[in-house]
N, C-alpha and C positions, 0 to 999 in steps of 0.2 A: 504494500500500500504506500502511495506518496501522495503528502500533504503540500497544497501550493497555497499561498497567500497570495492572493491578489490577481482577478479577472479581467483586465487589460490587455494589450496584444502580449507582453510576454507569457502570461498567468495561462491565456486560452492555449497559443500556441505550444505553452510547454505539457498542458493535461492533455493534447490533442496528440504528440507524439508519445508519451507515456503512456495513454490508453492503446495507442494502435500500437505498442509492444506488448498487448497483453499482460500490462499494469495496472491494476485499478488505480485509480486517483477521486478523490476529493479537494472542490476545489472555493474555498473560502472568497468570497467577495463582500465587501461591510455594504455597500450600497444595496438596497434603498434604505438599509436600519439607521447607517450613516453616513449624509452624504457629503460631498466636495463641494467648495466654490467653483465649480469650472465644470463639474459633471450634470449632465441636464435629466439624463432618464438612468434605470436599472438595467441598461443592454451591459453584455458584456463585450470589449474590445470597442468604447465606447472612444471616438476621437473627437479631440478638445479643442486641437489650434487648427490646424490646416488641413483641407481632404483631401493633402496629393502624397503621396509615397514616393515622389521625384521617377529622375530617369530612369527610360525602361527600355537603355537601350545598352548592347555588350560592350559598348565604347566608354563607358561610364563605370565606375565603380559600384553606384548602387544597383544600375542596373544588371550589374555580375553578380551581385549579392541577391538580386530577386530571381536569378536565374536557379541557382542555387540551390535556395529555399524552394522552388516549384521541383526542382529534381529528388531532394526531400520530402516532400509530399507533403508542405506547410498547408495549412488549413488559411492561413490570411492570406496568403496567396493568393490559394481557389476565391475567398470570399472576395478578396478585392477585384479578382475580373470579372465574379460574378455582379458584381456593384459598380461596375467602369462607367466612370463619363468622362467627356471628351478635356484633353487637357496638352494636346500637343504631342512631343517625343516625351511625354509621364505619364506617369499612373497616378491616375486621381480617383475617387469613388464618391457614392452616395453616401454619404456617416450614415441615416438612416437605416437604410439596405443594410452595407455592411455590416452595422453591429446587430442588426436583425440576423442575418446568416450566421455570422460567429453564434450566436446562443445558442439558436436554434442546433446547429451541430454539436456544441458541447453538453447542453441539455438532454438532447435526445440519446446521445452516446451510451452506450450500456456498461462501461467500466467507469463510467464518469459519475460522480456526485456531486452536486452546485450547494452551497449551505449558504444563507445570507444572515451573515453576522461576523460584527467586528472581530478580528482576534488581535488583544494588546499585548502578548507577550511570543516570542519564538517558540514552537509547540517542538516537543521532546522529538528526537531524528536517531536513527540505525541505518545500520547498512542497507536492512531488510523492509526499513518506513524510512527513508529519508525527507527531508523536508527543501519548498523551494519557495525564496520568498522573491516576487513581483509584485509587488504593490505599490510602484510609480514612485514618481517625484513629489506627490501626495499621499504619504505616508502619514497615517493619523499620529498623533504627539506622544500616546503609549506605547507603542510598537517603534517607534523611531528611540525613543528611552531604550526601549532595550534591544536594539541592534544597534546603539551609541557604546554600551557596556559590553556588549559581542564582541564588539572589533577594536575596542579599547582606543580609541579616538574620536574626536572629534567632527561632527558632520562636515562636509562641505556644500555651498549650495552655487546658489548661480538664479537671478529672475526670471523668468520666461515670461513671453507676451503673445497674445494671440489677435488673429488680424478681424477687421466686421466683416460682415455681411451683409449684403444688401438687396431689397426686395427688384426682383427681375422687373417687373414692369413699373417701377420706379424710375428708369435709367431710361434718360432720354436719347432714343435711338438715331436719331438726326445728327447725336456730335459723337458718336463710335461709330467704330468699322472691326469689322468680325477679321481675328488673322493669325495666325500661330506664326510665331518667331522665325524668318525665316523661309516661311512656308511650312513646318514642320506640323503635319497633322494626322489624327488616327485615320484619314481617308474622309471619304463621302460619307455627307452626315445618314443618318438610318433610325427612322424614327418606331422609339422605344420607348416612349413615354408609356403606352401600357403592357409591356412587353415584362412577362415573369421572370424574375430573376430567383425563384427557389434553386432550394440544392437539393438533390436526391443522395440515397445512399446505394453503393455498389454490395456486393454479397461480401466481402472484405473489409467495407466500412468506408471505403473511400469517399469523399464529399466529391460531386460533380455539378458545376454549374449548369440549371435546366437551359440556359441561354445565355452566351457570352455578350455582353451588354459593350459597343464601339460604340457609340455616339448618340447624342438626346438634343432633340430641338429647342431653343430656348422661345416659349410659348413670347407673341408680340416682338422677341425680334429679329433684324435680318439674320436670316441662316441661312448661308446660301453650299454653307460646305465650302467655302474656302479657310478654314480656321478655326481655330475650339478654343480661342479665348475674345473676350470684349476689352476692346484697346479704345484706352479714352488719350487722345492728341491734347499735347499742352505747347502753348507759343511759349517763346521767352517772356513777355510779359505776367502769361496765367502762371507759368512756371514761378517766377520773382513771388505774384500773389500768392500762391499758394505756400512758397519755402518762409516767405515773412510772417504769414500766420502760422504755422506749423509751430519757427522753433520761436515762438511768443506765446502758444500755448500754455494752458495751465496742463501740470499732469497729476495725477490721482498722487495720494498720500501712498507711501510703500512704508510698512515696519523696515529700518536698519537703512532704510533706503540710500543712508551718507554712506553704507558697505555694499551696495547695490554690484553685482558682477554678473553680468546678461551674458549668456555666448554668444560668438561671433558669429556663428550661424543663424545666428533667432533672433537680434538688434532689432528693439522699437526703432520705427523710423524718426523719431525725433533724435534720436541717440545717436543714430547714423547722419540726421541735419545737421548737429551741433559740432560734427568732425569735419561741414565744410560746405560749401553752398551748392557744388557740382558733385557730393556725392552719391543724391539720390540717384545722379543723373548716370551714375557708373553702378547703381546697383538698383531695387526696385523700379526706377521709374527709367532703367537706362530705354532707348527708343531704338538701339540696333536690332537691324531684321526685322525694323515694320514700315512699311511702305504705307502712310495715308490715302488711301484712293481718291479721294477729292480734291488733295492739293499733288500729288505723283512725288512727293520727297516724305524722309524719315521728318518726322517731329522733332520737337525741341526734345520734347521727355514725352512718358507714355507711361498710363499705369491703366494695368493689365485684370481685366476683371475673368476668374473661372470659373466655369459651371461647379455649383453644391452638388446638386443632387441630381436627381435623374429625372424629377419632370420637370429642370431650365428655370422654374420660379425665384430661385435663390442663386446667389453669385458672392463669391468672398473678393477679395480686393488684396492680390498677388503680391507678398512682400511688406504687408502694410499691418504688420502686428504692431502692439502700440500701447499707452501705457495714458495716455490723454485721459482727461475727465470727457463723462461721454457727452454733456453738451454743448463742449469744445470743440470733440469728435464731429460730431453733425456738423457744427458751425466750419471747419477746417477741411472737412473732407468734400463739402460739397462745392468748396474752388474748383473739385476738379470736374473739367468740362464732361459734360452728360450725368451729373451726378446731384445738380441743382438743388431738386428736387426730389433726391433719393430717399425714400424711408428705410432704415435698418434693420433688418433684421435682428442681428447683435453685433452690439459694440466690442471695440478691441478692449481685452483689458491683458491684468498683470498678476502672476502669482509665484511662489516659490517653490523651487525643484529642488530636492534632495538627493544625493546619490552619495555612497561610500566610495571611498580613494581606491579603485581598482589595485594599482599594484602593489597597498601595503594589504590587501584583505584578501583578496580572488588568485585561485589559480587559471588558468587558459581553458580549462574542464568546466568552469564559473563557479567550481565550490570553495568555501572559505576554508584558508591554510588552515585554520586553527581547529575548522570542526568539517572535516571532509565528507561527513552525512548530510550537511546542510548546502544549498546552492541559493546566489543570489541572482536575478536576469530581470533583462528590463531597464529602464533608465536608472532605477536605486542602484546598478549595478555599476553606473560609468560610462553607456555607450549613448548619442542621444541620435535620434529621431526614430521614427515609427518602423521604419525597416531594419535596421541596428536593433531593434529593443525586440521585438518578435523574430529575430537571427539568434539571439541570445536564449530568448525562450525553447528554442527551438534544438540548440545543444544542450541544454540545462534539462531538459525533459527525456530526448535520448541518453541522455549520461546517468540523467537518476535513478529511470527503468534500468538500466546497466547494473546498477549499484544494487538495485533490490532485486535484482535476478542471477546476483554473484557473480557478474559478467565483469571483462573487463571495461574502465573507460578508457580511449583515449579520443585527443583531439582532432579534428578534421586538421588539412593539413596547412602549413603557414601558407603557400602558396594560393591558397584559396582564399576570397574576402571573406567567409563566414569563421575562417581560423585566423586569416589575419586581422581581427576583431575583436577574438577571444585573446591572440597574442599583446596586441596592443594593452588593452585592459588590465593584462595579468605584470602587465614588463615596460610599462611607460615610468618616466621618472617622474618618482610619485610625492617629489615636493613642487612639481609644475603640471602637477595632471589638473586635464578638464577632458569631460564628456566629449569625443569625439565621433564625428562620421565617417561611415566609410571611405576612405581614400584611397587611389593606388600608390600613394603615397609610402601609405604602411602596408604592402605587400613586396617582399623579398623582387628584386629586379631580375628581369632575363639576362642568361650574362651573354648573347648574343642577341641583343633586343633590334627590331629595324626601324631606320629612321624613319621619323614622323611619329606626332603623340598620338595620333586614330591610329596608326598601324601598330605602334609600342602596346597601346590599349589595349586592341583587340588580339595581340598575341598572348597578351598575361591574361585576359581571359580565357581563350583557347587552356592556355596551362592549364589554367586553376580547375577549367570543368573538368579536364582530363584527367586530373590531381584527385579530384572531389569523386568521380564515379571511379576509379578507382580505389579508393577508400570506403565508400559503400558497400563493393562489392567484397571488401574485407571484410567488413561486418552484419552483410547480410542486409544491407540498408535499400536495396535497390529496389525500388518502387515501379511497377506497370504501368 
């Protein structure tokens, strides 16, 4: 039996591999007995800031990492293309859908047991019951108590912010144009507005999406299928208006806020105004690879609105997490052109992520040196975004079936993203660690790599699959 704390993508994905080894697991979620500031319903693998899972493509790090995880047989996986909407060369989904399919599958599972209630203390671990604890960056204040005296130090944290939303027919369609970066899009749009996205079960247990969900109309406006984002054009002038109110804004009250440490991946955009007047203009609002069809040239700047969900009604606003008081937010966000008039859905705001120092606590396996029945995965763990954090759950759930099956663990291999992930975590230097993404960065280099970064890319992925199904087939891991 293994016990996991915490229903989130790591929580789901790690009771999803431990059940399909023929493990029973139980798996603790506090929500709805107790809930989050940031958590809206009792789904599990419930996503809070963004709907996108980034690139998904082999040229990219994360998209090697999602490759990966599909040849493993991740459950977020299957649920996120069963929930795809259109987002360019990424994986984006409906949060809706998705964390409706995650339940649904861990609920229905028959080695699986869902309990709702809080647990405040680490619940007793063997080789034979081990325990894994995923319960996020919001970690309730009991349980953080005692995984503070587990690891015999000190938390470390870091603020996160997450970006609004705003109602689709809100968004004046006369000053956007529909366009993916570049050109870069899931194909012709295919309209799936009422198109089932359930998941069946195979006689093995497999989750199979009943319909792979490419692309959703956004109801009232232009979709012409050229493009799966809403690009609102800014001149230099609305640009100047828009950056002079921005970083003149009030922003919300933050506890410690004078100790405030965001990561560089997830910067409120006011954070990112205050480093410099053009740097929206190199990062969320940059305008390369969008041709305005009304005037035939790039923009000044450009900020990027993507489909939420799958019936087009909703739209978040790409890059634009944020930390502003929200009727600041209204008043600053609707500088931006086609946005006048926008009603929110929900405002950006701001909360605090917790994670243990990966390399003085974790081994590469994700169990803690000190008590190797127990595993940590998921962001408390050290790795951050949505694909890193259910990558983690995902060896943390084979390794701990491992463990209560007498089997041996070991780790996928360094050359792989989903090892060189677990490497980094275990062996980064851990008076300068912070939460990291995947990168090709931290994976062992080709020592006869070919020039060019798409060609470098795409041969270290080539390795790592080759590396990765090799290594399944060492343990028996090889999925139909």
């Amino acid at each position: 039996m293994i016990t996991i704390v915490g229903g989130g993508l790591a929580g789901s994905e790690a009771a999803w591999q431990a059940a399909e080894c023929d493990v029973p697991v139980t798996l603790h979620e506090m929500r709805p007995v107790r809930p989050t500031v940031v958590h809206k319903t009792d789904r599990l693998a419930e996503l809070v800031c963004s709907n996108s899972f980034r690139g998904d493509k082999l040229d990219n790090a994360v998209g090697l990492l999602k490759e990966e995880m599909r040849r493993l047989g991740s459950l977020v996986m299957r649920a996120a293309e069963a929930s795809r909407v259109p987002a360019g060369a990424a994986l984006a989904v409906d949060r809706e859908r998705f964390a409706e399919t995650i339940t649904r599958a861990i609920t229905k599972h028959p080695r699986i047991t869902v309990t709702r209630q809080e647990v405040t203390a680490i619940p007793d671990s063997s080789e034979r019951a081990p325990v894994i604890i995923a319960t996020g960056p919001l970690t309730s204040d009991p349980l953080s108590a005692a995984i503070a005296v587990l690891v015999g130090e000190r938390y470390l944290y870091f603020y996160d912010a997450i970006s609004p939303i705003v109602l689709a027919e809100t968004i004046d369609r006369s000053r956007v144009f529909r366009a993916s970066r570049w050109g870069r899009s899931l194909g012709p749009k295919s309209d799936v507005r009422g198109a089932e996205c359930d998941v069946r079960r195979t006689e093995r247990g497999d989750v199979v999406p009943a319909e792979r969900v490419r692309g959703a109309g956004a109801p009232g406006l232009d979709n012409d299928g050229q493009g799966d984002y809403l690009n609102c054009p800014l001149t230099l002038d609305e640009y100047d208006r828009f950056y002079n109110a921005l970083v003149t804004a009030e922003s919300a009250t933050v506890h410690d806020f004078d100790k405030e440490r965001f990561f560089e991946g997830c910067l409120p955009i006011e954070v990112m105004a205050h480093r410099g007047r053009d740097t929206l203009r190199f990062g969320p609002m940059k305008p390369v690879g969008l041709v305005d069809p009304r005037t035939g040239r790039e923009p000044y700047a450009a900020v990027q609105l993507r489909q939420d969900n799958l019936a087009g009604d909703h739209f978040s606003l790409v890059g634009f997490q944020t930390q502003i008081k929200w009727g600041e937010q209204a008043r600053v966000l609707r500088l931006i052109p086609g946005l006048e008039q926008a009603e929110f859905v929900r405002f950006g705001m701001v909360h605090r992520n917790t994670y243990v120092n990966g390399p003085s606590v974790l081994d590469e396996t994700w169990q803690v040196r000190a008590r190797p029945t127990l595993f940590f995965a998921g962001q408390m763990s050290g790795v951050e975004g949505y694909v890193e954090s259910a990558a983690s759950g995902l060896i943390a759930g084979l390794n701990a079936a491992a463990l209560a099956r007498g089997e041996a663990i070991a780790p996928p291999p360094r050359t792989t993203a989903i090892g060189a992930l677990a490497y980094y975590v275990a062996h980064a230097n851990p008076a300068h660690y912070e939460p990291s993404n995947i990168t090709f960065g931290i994976i062992p280099p080709l020592p006869h790599a070919p020039r060019g970064k798409k060609l470098r890319n795409q041969a270290l992925s080539d390795r790592a699959l080759a590396d990765l199904d090799g290594w399944m087939r060492s343990r028996t891991l090889v999925h139909q």
